[in-house]
C-alpha positions as CSV (number, residue, x, y, z in Angstrom):
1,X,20.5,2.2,-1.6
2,X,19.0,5.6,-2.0
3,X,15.7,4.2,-3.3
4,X,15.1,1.1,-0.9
5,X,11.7,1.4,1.0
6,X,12.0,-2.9,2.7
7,X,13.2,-3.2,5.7
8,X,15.7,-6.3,6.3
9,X,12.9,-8.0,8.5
10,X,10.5,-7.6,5.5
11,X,13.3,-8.3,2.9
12,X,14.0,-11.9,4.6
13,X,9.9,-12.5,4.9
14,X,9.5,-11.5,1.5
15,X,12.2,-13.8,0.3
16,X,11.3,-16.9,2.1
17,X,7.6,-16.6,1.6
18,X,8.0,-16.0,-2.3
19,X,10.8,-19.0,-1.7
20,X,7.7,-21.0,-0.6
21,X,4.9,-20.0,-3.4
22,X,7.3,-20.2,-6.2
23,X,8.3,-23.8,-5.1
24,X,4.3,-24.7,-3.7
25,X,3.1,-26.0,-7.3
26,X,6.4,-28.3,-7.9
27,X,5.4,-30.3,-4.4
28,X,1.8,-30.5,-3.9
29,X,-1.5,-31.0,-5.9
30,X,-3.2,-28.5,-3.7
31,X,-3.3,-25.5,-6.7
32,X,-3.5,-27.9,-9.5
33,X,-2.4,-27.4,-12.4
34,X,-3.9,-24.2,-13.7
35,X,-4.3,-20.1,-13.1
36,X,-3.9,-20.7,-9.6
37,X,-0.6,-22.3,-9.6
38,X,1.0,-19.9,-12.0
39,X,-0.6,-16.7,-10.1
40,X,1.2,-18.5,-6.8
41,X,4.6,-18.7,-9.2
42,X,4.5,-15.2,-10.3
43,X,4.0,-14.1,-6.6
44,X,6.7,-15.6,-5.6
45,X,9.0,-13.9,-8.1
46,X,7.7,-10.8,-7.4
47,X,8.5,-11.5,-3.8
48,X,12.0,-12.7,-4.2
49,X,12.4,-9.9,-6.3
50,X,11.5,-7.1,-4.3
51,X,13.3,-8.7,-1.5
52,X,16.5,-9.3,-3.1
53,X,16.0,-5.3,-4.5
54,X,14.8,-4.0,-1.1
55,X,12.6,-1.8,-3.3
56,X,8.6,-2.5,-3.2
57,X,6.7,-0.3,-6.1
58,X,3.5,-0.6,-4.0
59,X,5.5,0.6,-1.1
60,X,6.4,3.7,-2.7
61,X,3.1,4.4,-4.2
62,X,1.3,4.1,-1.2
63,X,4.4,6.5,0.5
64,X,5.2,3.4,2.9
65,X,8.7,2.1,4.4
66,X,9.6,-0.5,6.5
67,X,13.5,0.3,6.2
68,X,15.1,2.7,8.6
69,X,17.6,3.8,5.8
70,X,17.7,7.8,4.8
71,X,16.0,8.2,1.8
């Protein structure tokens, strides 16, 4: 992809650990019920997302890449 800036190392990481904060709030009481929980829930799809996209907005603002791809 000619826009990707995540690497596949960061692409699995981001994919599992927004796996884990999307599903956090279904099995534990730990966050509650309130803004915490949903913050941890929208993380998570932002993770997945910009794993399953290789393509990181803050990446490219901040002129990073973890992705040996040519741009």
């Amino acid at each position: 992809m000619e826009f990707a800036n995540v690497g596949s190392a960061d692409r699995i990481f981001r994919i599992v650990l927004g796996a884990i904060l999307l599903a956090l709030p279904f099995f534990t009481s730990v966050l509650g019920t309130g803004t915490l929980s949903i913050v941890s829930m929208v993380a998570g799809v932002v993770l997945i997302l910009t794993g399953l996209f290789s393509f990181c907005p803050a990446y490219r603002v901040l002129g990073m890449r973890t992705t040996t791809e040519k741009v």
